[in-house]
LOLOVEX-360632 format. One line per field, with one value per residue (C-alpha): x, y, z; residue number from 1; residue in one letter. Coordinates in Angstrom, 2 decimals, padded with zeros to 5 digits. Each point is the difference from the previous one (the first is absolute). Layout:
// residues N
east c(X; ...)
north c(Y; ...)
up c(Z; ...)
num c(NUM; ...)
residuo c(A; ...)
***
This chain:
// residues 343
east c(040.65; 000.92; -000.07; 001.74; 003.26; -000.26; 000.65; 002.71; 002.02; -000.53; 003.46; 001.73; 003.55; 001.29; 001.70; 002.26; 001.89; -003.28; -000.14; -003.16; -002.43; -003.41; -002.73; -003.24; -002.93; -002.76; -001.40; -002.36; -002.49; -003.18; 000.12; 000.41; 003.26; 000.19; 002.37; 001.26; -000.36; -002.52; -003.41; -002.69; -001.06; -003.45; -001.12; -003.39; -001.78; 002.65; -002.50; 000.37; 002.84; 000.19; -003.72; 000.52; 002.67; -000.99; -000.53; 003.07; 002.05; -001.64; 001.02; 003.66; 000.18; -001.40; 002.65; 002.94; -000.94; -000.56; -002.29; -002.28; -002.13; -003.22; -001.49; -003.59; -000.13; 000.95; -001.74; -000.65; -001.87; 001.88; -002.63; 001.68; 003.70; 000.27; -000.63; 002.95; 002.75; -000.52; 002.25; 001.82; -003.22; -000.12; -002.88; 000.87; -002.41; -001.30; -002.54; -003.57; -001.42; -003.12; 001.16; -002.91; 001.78; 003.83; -001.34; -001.50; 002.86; 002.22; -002.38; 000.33; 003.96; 000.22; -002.50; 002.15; 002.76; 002.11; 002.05; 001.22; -001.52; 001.55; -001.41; 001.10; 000.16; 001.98; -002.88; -001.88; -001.25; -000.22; 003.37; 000.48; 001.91; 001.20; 001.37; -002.98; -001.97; 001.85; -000.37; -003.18; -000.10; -003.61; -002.44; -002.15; 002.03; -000.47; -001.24; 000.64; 002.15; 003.63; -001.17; -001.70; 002.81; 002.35; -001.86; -000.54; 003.92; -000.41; -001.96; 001.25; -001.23; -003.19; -000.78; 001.37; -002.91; -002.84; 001.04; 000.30; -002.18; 001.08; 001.90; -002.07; 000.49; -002.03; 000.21; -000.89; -002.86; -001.43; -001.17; -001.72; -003.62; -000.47; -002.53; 002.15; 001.16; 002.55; 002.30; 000.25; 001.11; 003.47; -000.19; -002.63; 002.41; 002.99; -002.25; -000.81; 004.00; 000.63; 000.52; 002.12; 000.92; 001.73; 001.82; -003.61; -000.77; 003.35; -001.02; -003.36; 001.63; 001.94; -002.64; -001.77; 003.06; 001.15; 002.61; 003.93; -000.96; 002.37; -000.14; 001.46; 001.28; 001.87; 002.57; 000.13; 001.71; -002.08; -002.88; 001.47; 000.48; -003.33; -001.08; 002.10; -001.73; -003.65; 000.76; 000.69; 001.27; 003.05; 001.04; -000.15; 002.47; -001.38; -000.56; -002.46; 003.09; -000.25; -003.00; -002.83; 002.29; 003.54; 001.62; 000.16; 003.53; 000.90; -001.09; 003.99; 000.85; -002.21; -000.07; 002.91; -001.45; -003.25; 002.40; 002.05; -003.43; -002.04; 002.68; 002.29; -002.73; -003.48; -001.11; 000.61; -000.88; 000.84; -000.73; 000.75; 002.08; 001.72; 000.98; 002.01; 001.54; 002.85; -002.71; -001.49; 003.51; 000.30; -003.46; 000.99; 003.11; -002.02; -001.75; -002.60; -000.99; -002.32; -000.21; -002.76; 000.01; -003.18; 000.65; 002.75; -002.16; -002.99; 002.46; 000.51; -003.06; -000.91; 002.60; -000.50; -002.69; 000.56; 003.46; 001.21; -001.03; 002.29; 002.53; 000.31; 000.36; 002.79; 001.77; -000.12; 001.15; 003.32; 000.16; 000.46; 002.21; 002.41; 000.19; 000.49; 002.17; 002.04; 000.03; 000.89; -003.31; -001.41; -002.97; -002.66; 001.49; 003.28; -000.91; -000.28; 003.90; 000.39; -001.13; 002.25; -002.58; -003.40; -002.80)
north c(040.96; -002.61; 002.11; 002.73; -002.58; -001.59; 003.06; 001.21; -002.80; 001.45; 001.30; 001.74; 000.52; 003.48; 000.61; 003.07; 002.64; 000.10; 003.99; 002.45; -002.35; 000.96; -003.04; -000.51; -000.72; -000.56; -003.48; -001.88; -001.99; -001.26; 002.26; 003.12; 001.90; 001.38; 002.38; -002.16; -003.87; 000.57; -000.21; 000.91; -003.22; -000.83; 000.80; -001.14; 002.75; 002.84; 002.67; -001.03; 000.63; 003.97; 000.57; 000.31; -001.95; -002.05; 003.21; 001.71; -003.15; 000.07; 003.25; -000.59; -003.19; 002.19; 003.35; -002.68; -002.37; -002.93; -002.23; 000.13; -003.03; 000.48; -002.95; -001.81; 001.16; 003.67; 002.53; 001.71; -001.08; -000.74; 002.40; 002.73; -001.03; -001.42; 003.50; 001.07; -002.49; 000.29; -002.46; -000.65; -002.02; -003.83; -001.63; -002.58; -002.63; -002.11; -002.95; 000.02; -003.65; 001.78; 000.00; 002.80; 002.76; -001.17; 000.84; 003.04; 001.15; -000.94; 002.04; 003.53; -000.36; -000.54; 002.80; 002.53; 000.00; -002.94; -002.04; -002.30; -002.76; -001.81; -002.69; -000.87; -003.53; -000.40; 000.32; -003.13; 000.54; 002.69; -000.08; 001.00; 002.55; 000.10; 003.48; 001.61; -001.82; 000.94; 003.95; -000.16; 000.40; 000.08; 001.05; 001.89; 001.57; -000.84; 003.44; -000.54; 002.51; -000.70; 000.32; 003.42; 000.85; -001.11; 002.22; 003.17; -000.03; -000.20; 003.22; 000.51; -004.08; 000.37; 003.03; -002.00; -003.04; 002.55; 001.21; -003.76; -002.10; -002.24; -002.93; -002.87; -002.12; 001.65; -002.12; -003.49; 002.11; 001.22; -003.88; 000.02; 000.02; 003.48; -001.34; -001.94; 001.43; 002.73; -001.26; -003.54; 001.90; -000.97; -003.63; -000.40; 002.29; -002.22; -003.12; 001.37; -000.26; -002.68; -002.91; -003.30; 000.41; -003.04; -000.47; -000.29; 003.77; 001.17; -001.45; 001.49; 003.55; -000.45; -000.15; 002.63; 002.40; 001.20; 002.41; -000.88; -002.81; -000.37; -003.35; 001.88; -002.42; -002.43; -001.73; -003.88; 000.02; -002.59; 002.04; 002.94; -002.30; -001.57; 003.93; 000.78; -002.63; 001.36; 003.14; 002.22; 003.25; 000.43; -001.70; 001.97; -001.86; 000.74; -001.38; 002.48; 001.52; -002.81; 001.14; -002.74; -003.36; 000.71; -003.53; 000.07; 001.14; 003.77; 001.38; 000.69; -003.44; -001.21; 002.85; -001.47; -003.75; 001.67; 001.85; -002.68; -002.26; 002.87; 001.12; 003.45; 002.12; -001.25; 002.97; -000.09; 002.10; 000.09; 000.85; -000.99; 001.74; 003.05; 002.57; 002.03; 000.66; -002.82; -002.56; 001.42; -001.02; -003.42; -001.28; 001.28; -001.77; -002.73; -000.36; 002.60; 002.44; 002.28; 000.68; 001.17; 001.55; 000.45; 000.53; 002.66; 001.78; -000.14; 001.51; 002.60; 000.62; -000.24; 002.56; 002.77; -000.79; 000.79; 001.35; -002.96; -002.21; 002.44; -000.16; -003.81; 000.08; 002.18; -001.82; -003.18; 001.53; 001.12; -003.10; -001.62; 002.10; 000.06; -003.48; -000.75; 002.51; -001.81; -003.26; 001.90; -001.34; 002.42; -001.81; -002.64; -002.73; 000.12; -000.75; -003.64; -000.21; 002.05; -002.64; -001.90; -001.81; -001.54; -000.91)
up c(043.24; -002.51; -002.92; 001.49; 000.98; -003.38; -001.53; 001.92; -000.96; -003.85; -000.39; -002.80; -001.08; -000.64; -003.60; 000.89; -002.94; -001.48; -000.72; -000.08; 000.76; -001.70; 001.03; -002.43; 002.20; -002.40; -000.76; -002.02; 000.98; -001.66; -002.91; 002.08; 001.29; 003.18; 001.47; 002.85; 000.62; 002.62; 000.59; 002.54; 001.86; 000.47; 003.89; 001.44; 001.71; -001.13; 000.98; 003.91; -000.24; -000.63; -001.86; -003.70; -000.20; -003.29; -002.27; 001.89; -001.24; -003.48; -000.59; 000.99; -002.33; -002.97; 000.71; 000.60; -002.61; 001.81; 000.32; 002.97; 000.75; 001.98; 002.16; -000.38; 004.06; -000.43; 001.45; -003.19; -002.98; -003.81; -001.11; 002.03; -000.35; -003.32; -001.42; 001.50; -000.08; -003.30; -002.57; 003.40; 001.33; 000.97; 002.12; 002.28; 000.00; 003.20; -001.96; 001.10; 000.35; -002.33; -003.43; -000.30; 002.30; -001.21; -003.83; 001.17; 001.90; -002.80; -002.24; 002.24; 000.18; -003.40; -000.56; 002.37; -002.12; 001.50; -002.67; 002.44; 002.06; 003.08; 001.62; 002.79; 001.19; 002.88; 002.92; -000.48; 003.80; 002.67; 002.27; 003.53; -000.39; 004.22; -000.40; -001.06; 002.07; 003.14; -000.98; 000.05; -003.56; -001.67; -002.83; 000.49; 002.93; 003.33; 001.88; 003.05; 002.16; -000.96; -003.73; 000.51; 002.08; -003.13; -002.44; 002.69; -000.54; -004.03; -000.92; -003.65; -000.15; 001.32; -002.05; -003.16; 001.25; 000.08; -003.86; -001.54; 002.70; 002.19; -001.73; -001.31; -002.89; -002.50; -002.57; 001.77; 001.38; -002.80; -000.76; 003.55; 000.71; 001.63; 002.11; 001.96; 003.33; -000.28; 003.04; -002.06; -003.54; 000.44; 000.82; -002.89; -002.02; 000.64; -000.71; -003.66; -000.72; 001.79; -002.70; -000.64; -003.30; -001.97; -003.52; -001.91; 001.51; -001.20; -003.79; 001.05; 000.26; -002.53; -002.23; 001.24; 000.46; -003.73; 001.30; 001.73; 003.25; 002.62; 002.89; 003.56; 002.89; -002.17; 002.23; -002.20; -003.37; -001.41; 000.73; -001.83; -003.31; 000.28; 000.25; -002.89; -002.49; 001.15; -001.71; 002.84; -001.00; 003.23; 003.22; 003.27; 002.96; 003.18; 003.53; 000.61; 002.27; 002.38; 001.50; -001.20; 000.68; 002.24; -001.08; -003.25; -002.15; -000.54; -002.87; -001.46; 000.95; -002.89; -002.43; -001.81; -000.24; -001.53; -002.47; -001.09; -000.53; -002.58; -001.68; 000.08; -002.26; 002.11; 001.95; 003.60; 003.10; 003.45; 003.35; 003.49; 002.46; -001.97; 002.12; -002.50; -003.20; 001.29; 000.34; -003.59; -001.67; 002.30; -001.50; -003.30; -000.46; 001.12; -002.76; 000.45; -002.57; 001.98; 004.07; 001.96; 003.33; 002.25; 003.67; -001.30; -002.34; 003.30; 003.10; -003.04; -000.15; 003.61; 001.06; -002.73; -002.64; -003.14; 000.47; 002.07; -003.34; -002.26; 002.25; 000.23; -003.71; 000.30; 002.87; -002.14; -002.93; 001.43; 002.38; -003.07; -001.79; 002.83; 000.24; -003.70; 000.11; 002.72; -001.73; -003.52; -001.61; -002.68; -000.63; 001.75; -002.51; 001.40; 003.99; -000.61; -001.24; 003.29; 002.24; 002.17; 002.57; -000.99; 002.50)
num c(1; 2; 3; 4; 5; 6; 7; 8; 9; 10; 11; 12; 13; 14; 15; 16; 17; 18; 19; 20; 21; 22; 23; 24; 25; 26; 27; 28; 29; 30; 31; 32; 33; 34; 35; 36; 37; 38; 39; 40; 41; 42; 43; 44; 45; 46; 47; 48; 49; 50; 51; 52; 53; 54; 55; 56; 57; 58; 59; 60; 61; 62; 63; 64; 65; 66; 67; 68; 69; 70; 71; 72; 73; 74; 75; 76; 77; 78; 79; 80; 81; 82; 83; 84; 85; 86; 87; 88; 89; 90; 91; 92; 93; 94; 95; 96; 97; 98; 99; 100; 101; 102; 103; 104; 105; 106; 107; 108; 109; 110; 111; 112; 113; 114; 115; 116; 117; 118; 119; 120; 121; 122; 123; 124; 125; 126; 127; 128; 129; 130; 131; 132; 133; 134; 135; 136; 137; 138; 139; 140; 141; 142; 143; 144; 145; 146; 147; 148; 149; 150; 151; 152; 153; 154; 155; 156; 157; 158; 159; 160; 161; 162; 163; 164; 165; 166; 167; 168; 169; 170; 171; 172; 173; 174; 175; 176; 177; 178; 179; 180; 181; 182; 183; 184; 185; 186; 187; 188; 189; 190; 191; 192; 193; 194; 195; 196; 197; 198; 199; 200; 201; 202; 203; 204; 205; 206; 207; 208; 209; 210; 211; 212; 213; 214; 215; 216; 217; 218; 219; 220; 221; 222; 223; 224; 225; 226; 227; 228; 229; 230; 231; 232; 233; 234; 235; 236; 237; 238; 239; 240; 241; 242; 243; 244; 245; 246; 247; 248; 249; 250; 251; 252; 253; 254; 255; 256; 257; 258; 259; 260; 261; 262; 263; 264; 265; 266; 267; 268; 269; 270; 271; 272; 273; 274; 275; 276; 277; 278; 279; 280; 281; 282; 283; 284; 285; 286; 287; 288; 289; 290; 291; 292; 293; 294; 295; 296; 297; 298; 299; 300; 301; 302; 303; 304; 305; 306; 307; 308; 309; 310; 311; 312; 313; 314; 315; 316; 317; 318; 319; 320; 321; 322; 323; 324; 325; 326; 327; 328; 329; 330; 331; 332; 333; 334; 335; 336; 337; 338; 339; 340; 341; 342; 343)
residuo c(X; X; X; X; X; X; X; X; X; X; X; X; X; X; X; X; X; X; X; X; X; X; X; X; X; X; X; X; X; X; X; X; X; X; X; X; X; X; X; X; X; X; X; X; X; X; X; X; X; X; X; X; X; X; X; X; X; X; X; X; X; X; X; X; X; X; X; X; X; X; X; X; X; X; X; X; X; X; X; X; X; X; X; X; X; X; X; X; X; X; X; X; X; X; X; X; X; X; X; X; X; X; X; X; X; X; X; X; X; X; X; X; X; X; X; X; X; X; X; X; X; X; X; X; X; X; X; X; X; X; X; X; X; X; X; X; X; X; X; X; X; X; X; X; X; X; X; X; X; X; X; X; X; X; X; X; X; X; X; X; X; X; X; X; X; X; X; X; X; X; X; X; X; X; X; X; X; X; X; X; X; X; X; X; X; X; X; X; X; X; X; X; X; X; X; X; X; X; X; X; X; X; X; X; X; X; X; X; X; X; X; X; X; X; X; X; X; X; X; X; X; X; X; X; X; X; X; X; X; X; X; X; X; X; X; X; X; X; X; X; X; X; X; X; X; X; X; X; X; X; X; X; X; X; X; X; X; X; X; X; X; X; X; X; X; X; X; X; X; X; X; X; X; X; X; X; X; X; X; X; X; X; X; X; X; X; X; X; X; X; X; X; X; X; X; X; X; X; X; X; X; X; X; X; X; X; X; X; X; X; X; X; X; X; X; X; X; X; X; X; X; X; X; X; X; X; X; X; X; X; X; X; X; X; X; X; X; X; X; X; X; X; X)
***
C-alpha cells in the first residue's frame, strides 16, 4: 500500500501550446536500446499462474524489445526460455549457500543465452506473508475439495497443466536427489535456493559473472556506492513490492537518494508498485532509467495468454504517450523538469 500512496503523490506540471506532440519512447540501458522503458519483472512460480507463463513472457519481451527477466524459482528452465527471449533475456538470481550449484546455475544462464545477471538480495529470510497464508496459498497445491472445485471451473487451465506439468521449480529441482520423496521436492527444492548471501558473495559473483551484473532490492544509498566501487555493472531499487518486509520505505521514496549518491550516468532500474504507464514516467523522473512491471505483465497473462501480454505492451505504450502528451514532454529526459512534487 505504501508504494502505491508514495507514488500518487508523484505529480507533474502540464506545459500547454506545445503543438503536435510526437513522444520518443526508446531508451538505453546497459549497452542495449529498447523500444519502451519497461521491462518484464521477474515472478516466482510464473507458470502457476496460467501454465507457460515464463516462455509466453519471453516471447513478448523478444517481439516488443524488452527485456524479460526470468526468476531462479520459475516454473520453467533457462534452457527452455533463454532460447527464446532471445537478446531480451536476464536471469534473476536467488544465491545458493553452495557455491557448487550457484556456479553451475550461473554457468546454464549464461549458457542459454542470458547477458544479464540479477541477484537479488533483498530476502535474507522467509517472511510471513499473512495474505497468502490466509488463502490457503501453497506449493505444491493443496488438493483438497475447494481447489479441485477451483480448477473444475478453469478448463482451458487445467488443460494448459496437463501440456507443461504441474508447476514446480524446475530448476532448484534439477540439483535434488531424485531419490528423495516426491511429496517433499518442493521444500527440498526451496532449500537448494535458499541462501544468505553477503558482500564477499557479491565479489564472489562478480568474479565469476563476465557479462552486465545487476544488485535488485537496494533501498540504502550507501549500499548502492559501496556496490558501485565492487564493480557492479547496474543498480536495481526495489522493495521486492512490499511483500518480503511491510515496514520498510517505498521504493520511489528512495529512488532519488540512490540517484543523487551514483551519479546521473550509473545504470539504474526499478520496480515496486507500477500500475501503469503514469507510474512508468513517476519512477522515471525519479531518477530511473528503466521500469519493470510483473503483476501487470502476470493478470495479462492470466486473463488471455499470449495476447493479454501484447496487449499490455500496447496499453503502456499509449498510457504513456497520452500522458507525455498532456504534460507537453517529447521525450523521457524532459519528465524530470516536469515535476512539481517529489516523494
Amino acid at each position: 500500500m505504501r508504494n502505491r500512496l508514495e507514488l500518487d503523490k508523484i505529480l507533474f506540471m502540464p506545459e500547454i501550446l506545445q503543438g503536435q506532440i510526437d513522444c520518443r519512447l526508446s531508451c538505453k540501458f546497459m549497452g542495449k536500446t529498447y523500444n519502451l522503458p519497461v521491462g518484464i519483472a521477474p515472478v516466482g512460480m510464473s507458470g502457476a499462474i496460467w501454465p507457460g507463463a515464463e516462455k509466453i513472457l519471453a516471447r513478448c519481451g523478444a517481439r516488443n524489445t524488452i527485456p524479460y527477466c526470468l526468476s531462479t524459482v520459475a516454473c520453467a528452465l533457462p534452457e527452455d526460455v533463454g532460447p527464446i527471449a532471445g537478446h531480451m533475456g536476464w536471469f534473476q538470481l536467488y544465491v545458493p549457500d553452495n557455491p557448487e550449484i550457484r556456479r553451475s546455475i550461473i554457468g546454464r544462464a549464461r549458457n542459454s543465452g542470458f547477458d544479464k545477471l540479477v541477484v537479488t538480495v533483498d530476502v535474507p529470510a522467509d517472511s510471513r506473508r499473512e495474505r497468502q497464508r490466509r488463502s490457503q496459498m501453497t506449493y505444491p497445491p493443496r488438493l483438497d475439495l475447494p481447489m479441485l472445485a477451483s480448477m473444475v471451473s478453469r478448463p482451458r487451465w487445467c488443460l494448459q497443466v496437463l501440456r507443461e506439468g504441474m508447476p514446480t521449480m524446475r530448476l532448484a529441482e534439477s540439483y535434488l536427489d531424485r531419490r528423495q520423496k516426491s511429496g517433499n521436492l518442493f521444500r527440498h527444492a526451496g532449500r537448494v535456493i535458499r541462501g544468505c548471501p553477503d558482500w564477499n558473495t557479491i565479489a564472489a559473483i562478480r568474479q565469476e559473472w563476465d557479462g552486465h551484473l545487476l544488485v535488485k532490492g537496494i533501498t540504502r544509498p550507501q549500499d548502492a556506492v559501496r556496490l558501485v566501487g565492487m564493480g557492479i555493472d547496474g543498480l536495481w531499487v526495489s522493495n521486492h513490492s512490499g511483500r518480503q518486509f511491510e515496514a520498510g520505505p517505498a521504493s520511489i521514496e528512495i529512488i532519488g537518494k540512490i540517484r543523487n549518491a551514483v551519479g546521473s550516468q550509473f545504470p539504474i532500474a526499478f520496480d515496486s508498485g507500477v500500475a501503469g504507464g503514469l507510474d512508468v514516467m513517476r519512477a522515471l523522473a525519479m531518477g530511473a532509467d528503466l521500469v519493470f512491471l510483473g503483476r501487470a505483465f502476470h493478470y495479462a497473462v492470466a486473463a488471455l495468454e499470449g495476447a493479454g501480454a501484447e496487449h499490455l505492451v500496447y496499453i503502456l505504450d499509449a498510457d504513456i504517450r497520452a500522458n507525455m502528451a498532456q504534460i507537453g514532454a517529447r521525450t523521457l529526459d524532459e519528465l524530470e523538469y516536469r515535476l512539481i512534487s517529489k516523494a
